[in-house]
Every structure is written in C-alpha cells, then in structure tokens.
CHARMM-style PDB file with segment names, atoms N, HN, CA, C and O in Angstrom:
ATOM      1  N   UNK     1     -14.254  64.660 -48.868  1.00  0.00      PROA
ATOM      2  CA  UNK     1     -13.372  65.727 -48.445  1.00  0.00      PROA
ATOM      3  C   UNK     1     -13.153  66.673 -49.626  1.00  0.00      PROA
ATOM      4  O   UNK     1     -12.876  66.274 -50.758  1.00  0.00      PROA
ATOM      5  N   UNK     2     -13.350  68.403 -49.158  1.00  0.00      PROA
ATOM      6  HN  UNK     2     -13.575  68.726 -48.239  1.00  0.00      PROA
ATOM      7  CA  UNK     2     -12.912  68.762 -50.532  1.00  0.00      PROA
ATOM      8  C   UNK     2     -11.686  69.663 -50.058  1.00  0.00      PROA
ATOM      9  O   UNK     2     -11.374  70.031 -48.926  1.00  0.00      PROA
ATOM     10  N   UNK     3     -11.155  69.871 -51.167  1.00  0.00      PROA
ATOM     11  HN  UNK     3     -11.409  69.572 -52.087  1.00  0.00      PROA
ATOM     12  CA  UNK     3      -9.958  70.450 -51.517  1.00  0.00      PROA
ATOM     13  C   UNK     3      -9.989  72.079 -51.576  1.00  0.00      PROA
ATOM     14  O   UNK     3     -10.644  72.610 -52.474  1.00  0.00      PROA
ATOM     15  N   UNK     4      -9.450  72.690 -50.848  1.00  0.00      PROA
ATOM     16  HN  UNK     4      -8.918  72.259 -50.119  1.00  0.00      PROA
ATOM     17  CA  UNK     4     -10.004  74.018 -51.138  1.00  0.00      PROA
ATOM     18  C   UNK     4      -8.366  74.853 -51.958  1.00  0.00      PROA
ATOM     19  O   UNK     4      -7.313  75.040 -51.349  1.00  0.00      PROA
ATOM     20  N   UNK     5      -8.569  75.127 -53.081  1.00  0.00      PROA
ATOM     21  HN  UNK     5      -9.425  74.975 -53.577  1.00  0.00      PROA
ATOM     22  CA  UNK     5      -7.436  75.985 -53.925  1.00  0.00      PROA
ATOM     23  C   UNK     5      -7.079  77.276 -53.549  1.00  0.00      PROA
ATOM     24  O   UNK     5      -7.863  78.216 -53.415  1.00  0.00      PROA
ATOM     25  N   UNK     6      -5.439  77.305 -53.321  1.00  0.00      PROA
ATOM     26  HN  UNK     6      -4.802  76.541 -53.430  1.00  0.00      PROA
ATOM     27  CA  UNK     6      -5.225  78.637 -53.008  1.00  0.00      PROA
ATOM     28  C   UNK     6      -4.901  79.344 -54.489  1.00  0.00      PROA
ATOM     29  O   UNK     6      -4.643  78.731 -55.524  1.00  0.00      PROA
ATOM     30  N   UNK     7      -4.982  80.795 -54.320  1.00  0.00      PROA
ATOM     31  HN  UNK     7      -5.192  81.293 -53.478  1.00  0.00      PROA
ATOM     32  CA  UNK     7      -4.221  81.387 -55.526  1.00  0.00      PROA
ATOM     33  C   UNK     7      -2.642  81.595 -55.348  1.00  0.00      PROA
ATOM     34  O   UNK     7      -2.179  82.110 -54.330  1.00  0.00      PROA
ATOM     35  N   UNK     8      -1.784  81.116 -56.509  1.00  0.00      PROA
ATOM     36  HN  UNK     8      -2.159  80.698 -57.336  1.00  0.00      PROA
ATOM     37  CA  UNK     8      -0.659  81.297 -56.726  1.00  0.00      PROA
ATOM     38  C   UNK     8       0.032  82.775 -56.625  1.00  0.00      PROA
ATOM     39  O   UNK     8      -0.733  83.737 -56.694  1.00  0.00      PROA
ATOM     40  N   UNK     9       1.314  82.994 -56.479  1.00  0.00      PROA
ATOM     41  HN  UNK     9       1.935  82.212 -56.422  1.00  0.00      PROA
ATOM     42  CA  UNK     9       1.908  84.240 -56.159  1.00  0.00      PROA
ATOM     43  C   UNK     9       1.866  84.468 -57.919  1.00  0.00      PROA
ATOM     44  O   UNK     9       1.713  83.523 -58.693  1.00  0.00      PROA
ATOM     45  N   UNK    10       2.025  85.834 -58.336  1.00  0.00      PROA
ATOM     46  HN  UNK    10       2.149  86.601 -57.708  1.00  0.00      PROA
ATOM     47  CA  UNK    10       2.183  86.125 -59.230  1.00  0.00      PROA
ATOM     48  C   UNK    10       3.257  85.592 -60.721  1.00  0.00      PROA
ATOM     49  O   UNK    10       3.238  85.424 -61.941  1.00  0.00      PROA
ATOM     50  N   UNK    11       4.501  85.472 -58.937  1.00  0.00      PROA
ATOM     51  HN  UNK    11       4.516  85.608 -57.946  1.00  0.00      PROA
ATOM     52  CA  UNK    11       5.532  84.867 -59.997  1.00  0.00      PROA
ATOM     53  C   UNK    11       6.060  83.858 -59.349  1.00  0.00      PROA
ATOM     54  O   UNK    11       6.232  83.970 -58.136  1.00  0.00      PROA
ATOM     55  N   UNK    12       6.366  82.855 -59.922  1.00  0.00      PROA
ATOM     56  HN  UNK    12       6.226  82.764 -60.908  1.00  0.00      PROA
ATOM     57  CA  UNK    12       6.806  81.513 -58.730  1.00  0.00      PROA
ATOM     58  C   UNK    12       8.353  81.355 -59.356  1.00  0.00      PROA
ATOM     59  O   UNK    12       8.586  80.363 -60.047  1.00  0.00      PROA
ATOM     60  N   UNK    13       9.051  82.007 -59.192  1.00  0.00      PROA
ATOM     61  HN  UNK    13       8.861  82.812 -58.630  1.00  0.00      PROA
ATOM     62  CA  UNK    13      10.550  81.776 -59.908  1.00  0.00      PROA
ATOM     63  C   UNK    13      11.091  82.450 -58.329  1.00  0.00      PROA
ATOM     64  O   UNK    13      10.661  83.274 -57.522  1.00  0.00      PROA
ATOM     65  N   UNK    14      12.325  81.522 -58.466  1.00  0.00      PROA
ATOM     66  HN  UNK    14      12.675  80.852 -59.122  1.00  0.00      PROA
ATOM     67  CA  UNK    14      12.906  82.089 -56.955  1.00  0.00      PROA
ATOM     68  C   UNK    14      13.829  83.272 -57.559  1.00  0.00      PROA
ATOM     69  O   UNK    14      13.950  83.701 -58.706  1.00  0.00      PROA
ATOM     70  N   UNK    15      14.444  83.637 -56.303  1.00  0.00      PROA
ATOM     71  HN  UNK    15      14.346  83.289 -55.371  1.00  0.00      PROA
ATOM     72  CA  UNK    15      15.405  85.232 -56.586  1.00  0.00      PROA
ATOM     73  C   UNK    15      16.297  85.054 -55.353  1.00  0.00      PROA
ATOM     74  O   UNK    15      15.931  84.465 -54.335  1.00  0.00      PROA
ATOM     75  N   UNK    16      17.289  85.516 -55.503  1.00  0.00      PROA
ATOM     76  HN  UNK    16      17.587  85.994 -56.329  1.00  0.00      PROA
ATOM     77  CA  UNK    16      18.124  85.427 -54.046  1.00  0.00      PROA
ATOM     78  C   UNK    16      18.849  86.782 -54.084  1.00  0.00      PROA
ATOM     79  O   UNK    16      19.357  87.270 -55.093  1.00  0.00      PROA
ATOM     80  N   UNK    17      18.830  87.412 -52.667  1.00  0.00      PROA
ATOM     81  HN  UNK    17      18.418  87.016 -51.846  1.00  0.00      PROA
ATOM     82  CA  UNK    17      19.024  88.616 -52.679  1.00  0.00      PROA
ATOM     83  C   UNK    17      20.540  88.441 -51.800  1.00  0.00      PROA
ATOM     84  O   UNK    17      20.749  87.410 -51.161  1.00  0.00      PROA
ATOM     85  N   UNK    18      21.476  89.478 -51.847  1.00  0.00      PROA
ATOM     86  HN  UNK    18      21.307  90.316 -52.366  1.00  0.00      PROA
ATOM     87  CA  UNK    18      22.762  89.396 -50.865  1.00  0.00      PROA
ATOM     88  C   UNK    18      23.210  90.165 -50.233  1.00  0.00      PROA
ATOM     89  O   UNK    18      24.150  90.449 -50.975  1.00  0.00      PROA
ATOM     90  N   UNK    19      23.339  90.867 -49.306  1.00  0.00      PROA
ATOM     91  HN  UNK    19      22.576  90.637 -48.704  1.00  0.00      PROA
ATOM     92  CA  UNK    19      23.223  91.861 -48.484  1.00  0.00      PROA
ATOM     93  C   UNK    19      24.799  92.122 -48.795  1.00  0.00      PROA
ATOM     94  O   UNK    19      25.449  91.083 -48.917  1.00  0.00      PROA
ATOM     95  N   UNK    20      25.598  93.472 -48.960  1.00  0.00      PROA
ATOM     96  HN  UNK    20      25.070  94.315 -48.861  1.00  0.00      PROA
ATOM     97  CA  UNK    20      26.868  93.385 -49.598  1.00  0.00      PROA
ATOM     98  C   UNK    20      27.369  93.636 -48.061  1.00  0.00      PROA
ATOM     99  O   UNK    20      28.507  93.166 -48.082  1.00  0.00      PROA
ATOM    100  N   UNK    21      27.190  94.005 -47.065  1.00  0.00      PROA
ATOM    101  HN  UNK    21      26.266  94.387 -47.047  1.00  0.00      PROA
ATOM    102  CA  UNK    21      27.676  94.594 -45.516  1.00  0.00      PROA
ATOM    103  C   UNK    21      27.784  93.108 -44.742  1.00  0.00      PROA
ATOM    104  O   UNK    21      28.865  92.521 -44.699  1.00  0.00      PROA
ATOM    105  N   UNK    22      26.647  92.588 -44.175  1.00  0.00      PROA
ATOM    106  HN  UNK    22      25.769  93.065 -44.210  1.00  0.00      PROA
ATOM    107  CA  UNK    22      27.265  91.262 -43.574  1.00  0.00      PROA
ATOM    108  C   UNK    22      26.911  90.021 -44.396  1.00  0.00      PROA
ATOM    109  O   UNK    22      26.665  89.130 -43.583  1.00  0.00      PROA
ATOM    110  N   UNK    23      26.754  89.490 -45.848  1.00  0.00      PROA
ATOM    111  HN  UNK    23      26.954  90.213 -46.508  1.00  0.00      PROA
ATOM    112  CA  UNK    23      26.311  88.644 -46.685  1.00  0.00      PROA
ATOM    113  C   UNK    23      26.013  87.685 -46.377  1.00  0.00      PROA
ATOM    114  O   UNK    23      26.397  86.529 -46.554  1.00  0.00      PROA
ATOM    115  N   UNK    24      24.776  88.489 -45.539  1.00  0.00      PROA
ATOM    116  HN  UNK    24      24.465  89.428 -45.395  1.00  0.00      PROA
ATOM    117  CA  UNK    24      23.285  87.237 -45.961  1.00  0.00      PROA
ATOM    118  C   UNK    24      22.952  86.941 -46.771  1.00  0.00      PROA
ATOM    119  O   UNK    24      23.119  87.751 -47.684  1.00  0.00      PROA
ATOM    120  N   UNK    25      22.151  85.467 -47.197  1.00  0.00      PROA
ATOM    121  HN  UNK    25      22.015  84.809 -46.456  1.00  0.00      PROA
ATOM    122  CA  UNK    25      21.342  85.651 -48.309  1.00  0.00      PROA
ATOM    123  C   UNK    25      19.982  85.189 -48.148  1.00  0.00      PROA
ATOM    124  O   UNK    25      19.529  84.623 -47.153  1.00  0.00      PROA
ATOM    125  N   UNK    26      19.394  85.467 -49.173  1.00  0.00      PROA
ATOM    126  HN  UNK    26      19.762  85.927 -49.981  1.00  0.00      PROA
ATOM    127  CA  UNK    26      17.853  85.356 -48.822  1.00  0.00      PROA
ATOM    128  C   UNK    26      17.205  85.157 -50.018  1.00  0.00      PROA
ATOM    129  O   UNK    26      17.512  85.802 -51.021  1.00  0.00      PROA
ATOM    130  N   UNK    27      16.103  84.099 -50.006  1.00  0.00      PROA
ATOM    131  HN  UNK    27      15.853  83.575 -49.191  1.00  0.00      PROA
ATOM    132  CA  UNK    27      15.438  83.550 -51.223  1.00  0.00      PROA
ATOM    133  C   UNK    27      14.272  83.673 -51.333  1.00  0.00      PROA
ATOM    134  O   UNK    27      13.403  82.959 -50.833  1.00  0.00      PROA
ATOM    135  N   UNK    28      14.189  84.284 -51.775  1.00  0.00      PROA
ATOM    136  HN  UNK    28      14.895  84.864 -52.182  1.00  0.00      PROA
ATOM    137  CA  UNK    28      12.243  84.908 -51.921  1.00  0.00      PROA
ATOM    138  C   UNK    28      11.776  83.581 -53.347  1.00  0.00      PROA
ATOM    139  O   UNK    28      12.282  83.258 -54.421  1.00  0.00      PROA
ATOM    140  N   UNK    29      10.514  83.145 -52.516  1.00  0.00      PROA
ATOM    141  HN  UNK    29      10.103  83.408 -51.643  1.00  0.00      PROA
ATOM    142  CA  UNK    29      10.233  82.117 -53.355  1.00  0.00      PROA
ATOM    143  C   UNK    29       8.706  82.695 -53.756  1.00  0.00      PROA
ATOM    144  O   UNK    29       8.199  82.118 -54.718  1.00  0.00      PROA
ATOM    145  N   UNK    30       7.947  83.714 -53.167  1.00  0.00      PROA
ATOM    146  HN  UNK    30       8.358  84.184 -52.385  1.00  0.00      PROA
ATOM    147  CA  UNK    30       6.429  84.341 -53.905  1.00  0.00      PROA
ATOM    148  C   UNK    30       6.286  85.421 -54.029  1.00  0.00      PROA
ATOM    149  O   UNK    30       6.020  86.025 -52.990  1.00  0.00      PROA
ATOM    150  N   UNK    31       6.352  85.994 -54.932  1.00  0.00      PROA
ATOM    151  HN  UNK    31       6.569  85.503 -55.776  1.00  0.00      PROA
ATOM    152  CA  UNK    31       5.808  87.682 -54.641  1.00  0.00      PROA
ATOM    153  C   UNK    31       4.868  87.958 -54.837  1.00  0.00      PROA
ATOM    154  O   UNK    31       4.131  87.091 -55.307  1.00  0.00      PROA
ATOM    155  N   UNK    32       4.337  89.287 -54.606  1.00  0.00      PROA
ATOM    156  HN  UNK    32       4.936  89.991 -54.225  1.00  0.00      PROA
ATOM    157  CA  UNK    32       2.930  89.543 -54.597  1.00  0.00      PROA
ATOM    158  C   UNK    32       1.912  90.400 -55.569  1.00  0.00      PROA
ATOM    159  O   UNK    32       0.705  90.615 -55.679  1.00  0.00      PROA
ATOM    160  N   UNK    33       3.608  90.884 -56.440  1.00  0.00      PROA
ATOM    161  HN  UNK    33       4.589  90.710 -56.351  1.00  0.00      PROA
ATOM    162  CA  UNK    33       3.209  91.462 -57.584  1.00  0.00      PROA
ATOM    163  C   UNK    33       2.542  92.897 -57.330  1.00  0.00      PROA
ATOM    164  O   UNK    33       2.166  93.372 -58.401  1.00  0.00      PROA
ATOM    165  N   UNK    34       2.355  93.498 -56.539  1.00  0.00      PROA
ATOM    166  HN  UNK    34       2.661  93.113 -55.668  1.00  0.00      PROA
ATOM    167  CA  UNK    34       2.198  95.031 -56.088  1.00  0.00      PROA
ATOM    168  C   UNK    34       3.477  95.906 -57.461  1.00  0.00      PROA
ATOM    169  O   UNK    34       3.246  96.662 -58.405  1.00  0.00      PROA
ATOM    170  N   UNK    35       4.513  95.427 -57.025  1.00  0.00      PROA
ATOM    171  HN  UNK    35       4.700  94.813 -56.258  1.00  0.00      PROA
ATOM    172  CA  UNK    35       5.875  96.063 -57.570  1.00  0.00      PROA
ATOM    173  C   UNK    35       6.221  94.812 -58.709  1.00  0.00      PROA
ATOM    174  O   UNK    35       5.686  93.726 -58.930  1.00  0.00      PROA
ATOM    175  N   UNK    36       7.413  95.544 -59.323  1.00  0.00      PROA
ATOM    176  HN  UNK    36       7.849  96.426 -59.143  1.00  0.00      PROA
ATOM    177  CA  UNK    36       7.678  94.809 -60.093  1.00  0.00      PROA
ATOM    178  C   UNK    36       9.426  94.063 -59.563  1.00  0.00      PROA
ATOM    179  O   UNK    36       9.921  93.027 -60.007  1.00  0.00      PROA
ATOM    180  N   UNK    37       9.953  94.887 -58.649  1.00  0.00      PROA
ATOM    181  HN  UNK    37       9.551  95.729 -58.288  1.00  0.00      PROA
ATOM    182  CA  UNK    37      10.994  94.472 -57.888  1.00  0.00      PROA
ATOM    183  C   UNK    37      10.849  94.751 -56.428  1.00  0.00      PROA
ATOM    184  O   UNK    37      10.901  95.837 -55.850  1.00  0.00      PROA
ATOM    185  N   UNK    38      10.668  93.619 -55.977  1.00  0.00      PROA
ATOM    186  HN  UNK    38      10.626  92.737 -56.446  1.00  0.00      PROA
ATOM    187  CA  UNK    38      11.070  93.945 -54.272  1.00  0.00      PROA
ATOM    188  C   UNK    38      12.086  94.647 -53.702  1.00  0.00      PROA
ATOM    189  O   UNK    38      12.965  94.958 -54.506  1.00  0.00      PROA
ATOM    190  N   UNK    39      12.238  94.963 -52.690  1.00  0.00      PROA
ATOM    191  HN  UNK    39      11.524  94.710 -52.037  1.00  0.00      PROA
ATOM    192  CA  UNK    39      12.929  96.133 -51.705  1.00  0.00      PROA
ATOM    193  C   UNK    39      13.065  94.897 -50.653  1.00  0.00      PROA
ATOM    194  O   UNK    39      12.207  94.510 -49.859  1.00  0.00      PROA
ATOM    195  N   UNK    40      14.316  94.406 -50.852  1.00  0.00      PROA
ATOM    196  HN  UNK    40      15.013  94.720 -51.497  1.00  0.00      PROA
ATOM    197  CA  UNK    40      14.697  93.720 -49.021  1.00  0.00      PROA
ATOM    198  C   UNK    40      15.608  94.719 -48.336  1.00  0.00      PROA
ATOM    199  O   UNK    40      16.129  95.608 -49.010  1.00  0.00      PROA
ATOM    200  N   UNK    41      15.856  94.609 -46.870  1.00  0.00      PROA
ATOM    201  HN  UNK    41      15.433  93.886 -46.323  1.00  0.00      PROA
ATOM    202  CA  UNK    41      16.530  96.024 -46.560  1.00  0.00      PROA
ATOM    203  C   UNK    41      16.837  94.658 -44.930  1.00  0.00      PROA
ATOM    204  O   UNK    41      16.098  94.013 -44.187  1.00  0.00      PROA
ATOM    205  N   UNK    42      18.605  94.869 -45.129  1.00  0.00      PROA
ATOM    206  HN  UNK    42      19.206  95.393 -45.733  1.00  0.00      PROA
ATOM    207  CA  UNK    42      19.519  94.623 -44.053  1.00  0.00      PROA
ATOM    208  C   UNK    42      20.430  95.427 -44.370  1.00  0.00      PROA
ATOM    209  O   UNK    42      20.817  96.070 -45.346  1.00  0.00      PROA
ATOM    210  N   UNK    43      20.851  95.114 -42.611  1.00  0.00      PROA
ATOM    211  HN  UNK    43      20.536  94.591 -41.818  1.00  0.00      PROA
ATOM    212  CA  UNK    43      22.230  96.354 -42.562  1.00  0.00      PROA
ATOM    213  C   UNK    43      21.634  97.986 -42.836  1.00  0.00      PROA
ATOM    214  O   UNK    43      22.327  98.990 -43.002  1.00  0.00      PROA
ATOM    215  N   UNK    44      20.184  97.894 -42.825  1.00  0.00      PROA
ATOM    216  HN  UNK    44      19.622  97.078 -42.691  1.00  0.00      PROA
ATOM    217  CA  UNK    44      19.968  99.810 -43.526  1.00  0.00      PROA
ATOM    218  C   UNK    44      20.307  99.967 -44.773  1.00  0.00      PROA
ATOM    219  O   UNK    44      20.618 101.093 -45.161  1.00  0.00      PROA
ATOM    220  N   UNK    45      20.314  99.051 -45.507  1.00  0.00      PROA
ATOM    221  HN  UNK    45      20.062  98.136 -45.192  1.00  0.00      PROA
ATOM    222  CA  UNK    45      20.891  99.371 -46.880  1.00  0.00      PROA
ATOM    223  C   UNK    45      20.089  97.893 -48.119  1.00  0.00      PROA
ATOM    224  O   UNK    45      20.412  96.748 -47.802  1.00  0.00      PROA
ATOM    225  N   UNK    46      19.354  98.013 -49.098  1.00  0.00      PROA
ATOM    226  HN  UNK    46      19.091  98.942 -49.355  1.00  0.00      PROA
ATOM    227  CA  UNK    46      18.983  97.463 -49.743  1.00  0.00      PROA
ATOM    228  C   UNK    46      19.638  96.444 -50.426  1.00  0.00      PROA
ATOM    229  O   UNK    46      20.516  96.652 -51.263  1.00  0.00      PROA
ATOM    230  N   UNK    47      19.154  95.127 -50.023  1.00  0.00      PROA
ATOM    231  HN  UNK    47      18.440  94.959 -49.343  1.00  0.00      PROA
ATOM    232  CA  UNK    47      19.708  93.915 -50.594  1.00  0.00      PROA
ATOM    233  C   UNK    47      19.642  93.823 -52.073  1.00  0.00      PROA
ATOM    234  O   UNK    47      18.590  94.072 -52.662  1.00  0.00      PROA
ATOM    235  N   UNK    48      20.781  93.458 -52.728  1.00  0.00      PROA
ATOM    236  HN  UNK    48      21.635  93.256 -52.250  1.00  0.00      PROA
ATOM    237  CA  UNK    48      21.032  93.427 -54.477  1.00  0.00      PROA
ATOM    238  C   UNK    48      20.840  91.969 -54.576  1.00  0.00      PROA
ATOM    239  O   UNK    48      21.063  91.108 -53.725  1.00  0.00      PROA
ATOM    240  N   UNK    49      20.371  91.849 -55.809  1.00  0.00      PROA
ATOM    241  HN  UNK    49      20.190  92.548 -56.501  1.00  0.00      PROA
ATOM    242  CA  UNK    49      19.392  90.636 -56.622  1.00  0.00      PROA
ATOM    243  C   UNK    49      21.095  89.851 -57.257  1.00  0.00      PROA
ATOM    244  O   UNK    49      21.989  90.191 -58.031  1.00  0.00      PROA
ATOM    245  N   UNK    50      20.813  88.771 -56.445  1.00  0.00      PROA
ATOM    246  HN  UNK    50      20.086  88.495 -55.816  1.00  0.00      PROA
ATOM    247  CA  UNK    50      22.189  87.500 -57.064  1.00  0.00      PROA
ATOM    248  C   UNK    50      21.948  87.141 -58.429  1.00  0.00      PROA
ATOM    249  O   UNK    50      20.846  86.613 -58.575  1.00  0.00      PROA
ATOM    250  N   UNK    51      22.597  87.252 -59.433  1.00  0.00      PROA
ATOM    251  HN  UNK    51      23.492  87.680 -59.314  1.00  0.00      PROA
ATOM    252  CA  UNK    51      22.534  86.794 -60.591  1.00  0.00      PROA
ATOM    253  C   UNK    51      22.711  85.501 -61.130  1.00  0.00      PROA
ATOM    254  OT1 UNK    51      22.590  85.315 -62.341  1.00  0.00      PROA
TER     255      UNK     51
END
C-alpha cells in the first residue's frame, strides 16, 4: 500500500477570528498563503483576529 503525501498549508498555527456584532468565533486552522491576512466577513462587516 502506498501512502500518497499531501502538501501542508503554508502556515499551520491556528487564529481565531470574532465577529464584534453577533460574537461568533471561528478558527482557521490552514491558510493558503495567497495573502498574508485573511478577510472573514459576518454580519457584513470583517471579523477581527482574537489575541
């Protein structure tokens, strides 16, 4: 049997984003490295990065 390897996301560190209108949160665990910060968007309004 062989093993076939995927490629890793760019960055494997999680991030949690919080929507300040109804506070969701949300954990981005791969990115894709296009950008250097993602854009999440609830409520019409861009989710801020939890510290």
């Amino acid at each position: 049997m062989t093993t076939k390897k995927t490629k890793k996301a760019s960055s494997t560190k999680k991030k949690q984003y919080r929507c300040k209108i109804c506070d969701l949160l949300v954990t981005a665990e791969n990115f894709c490295g296009c950008r250097k910060e993602c854009e999440i968007i609830c409520c019409g309004k861009v989710m801020t990065p939890v510290k």
